[in-house]
C-alpha positions in Angstrom: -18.7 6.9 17.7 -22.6 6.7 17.6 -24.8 5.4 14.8 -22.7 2.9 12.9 -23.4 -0.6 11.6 -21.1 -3.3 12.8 -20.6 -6.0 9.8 -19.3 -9.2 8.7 -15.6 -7.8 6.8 -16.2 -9.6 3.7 -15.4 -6.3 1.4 -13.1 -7.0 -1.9 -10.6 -5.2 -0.5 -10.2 -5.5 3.7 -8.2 -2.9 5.3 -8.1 -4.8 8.5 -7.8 -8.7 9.0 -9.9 -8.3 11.9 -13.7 -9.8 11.3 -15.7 -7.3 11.9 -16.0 -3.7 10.1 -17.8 -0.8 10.5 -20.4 0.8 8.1 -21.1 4.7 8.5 -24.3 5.5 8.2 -26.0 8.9 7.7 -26.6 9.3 11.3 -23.2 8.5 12.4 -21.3 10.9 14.7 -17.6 10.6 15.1 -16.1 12.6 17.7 -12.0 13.0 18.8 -11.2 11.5 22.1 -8.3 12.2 24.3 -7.9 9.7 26.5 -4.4 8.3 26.6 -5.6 4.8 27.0 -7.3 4.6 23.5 -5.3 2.6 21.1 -4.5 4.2 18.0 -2.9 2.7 15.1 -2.6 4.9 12.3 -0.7 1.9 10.2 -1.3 -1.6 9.3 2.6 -2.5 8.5 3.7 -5.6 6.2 6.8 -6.8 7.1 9.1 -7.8 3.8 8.9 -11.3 5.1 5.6 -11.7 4.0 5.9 -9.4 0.8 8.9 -11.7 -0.6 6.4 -14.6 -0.1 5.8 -15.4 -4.1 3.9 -18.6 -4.1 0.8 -17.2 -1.2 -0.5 -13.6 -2.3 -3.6 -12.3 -0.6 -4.7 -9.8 -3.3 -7.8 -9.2 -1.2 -6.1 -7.3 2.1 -5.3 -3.7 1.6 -2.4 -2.8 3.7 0.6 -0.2 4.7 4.9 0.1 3.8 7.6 2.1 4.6 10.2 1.7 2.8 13.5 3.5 0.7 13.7 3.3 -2.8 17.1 2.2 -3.9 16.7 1.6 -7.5 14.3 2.2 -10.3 14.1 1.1 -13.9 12.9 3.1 -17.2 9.8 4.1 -17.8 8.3 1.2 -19.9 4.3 0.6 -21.5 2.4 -2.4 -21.0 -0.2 -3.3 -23.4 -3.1 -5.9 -22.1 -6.4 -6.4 -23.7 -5.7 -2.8 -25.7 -5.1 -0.9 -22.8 -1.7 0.5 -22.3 -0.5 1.1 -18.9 2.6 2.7 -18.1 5.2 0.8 -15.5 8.3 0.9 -13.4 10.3 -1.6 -12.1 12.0 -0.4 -8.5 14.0 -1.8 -5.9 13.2 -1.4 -2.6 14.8 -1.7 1.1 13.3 -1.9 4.7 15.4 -0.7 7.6 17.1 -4.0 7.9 18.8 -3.9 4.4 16.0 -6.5 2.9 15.2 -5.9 -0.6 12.5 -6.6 -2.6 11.3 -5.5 -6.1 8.2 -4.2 -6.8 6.5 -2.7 -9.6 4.4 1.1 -10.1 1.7 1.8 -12.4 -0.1 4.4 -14.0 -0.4 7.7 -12.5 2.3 6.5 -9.6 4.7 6.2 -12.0 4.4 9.9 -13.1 3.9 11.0 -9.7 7.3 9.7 -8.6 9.3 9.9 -11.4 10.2 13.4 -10.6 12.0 13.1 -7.3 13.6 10.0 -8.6 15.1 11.7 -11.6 15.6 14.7 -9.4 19.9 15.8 -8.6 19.3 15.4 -4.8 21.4 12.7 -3.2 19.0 12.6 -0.3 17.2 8.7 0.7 13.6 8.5 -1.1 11.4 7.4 1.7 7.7 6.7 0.2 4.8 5.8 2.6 2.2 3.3 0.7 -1.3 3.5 2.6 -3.9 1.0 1.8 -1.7 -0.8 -1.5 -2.5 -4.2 -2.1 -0.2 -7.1 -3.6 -0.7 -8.2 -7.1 1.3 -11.1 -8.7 2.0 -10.2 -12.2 3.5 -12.9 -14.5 4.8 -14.7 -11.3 
């Protein structure tokens, strides 16, 4: 990479914990790289240990999940300050059988409501990229 800014990461929303960022400028040139040696990592996992954590919610760091969804409530609206939002209650489960429950909005909810209502008795697996925790009524 050529022609970046290197900055202070005090964004709203941080993808990284790390504290520095870079800024793209105009000029800036990104080019592939092959060497083996070059770290690359594509995900910035939460494990469900700190997701379950209600009292301590960073709603400031963006971050990454895997996870299976083994439960899902109806579709319900939620009206705040005249705006209604739809909303869906689901029930999700890492790889070591740890649940946690988590809530969808808006266009999510009509985006995924299709394979979840679909007849297929196959796992849904959803990767989240850059979602961010939100406590909501506590």
């Amino acid at each position: 990479m050529a022609n970046f800014i290197v900055c202070h990461n005090k964004e709203k929303f941080n993808t990284t914990k790390h504290r520095l960022r870079l800024t793209f400028t105009q000029r800036a040139i990104v080019a592939e790289t092959t060497n083996q040696l070059f770290p690359i990592n594509i995900f910035y996992l939460r494990p469900y240990d700190e997701l379950i954590n209600k009292v301590d919610v960073n709603e400031t760091e963006l971050f990454d999940v895997i996870l299976e969804i083994v439960g899902f409530s109806e579709v319900h609206m939620h009206k705040q300050g005249g705006i209604s939002r739809k909303l869906m209650d689901i029930e999700l489960e890492d790889d070591e059988s740890k649940k946690l429950s988590a809530t969808f909005w808006g266009e999510f909810v009509d985006e995924i409501v299709p394979h979840l209502l679909s007849s297929n008795s196959q796992p849904i697996i959803v990767v989240m990229l850059l979602i961010k925790a939100h406590k909501f009524q506590d």
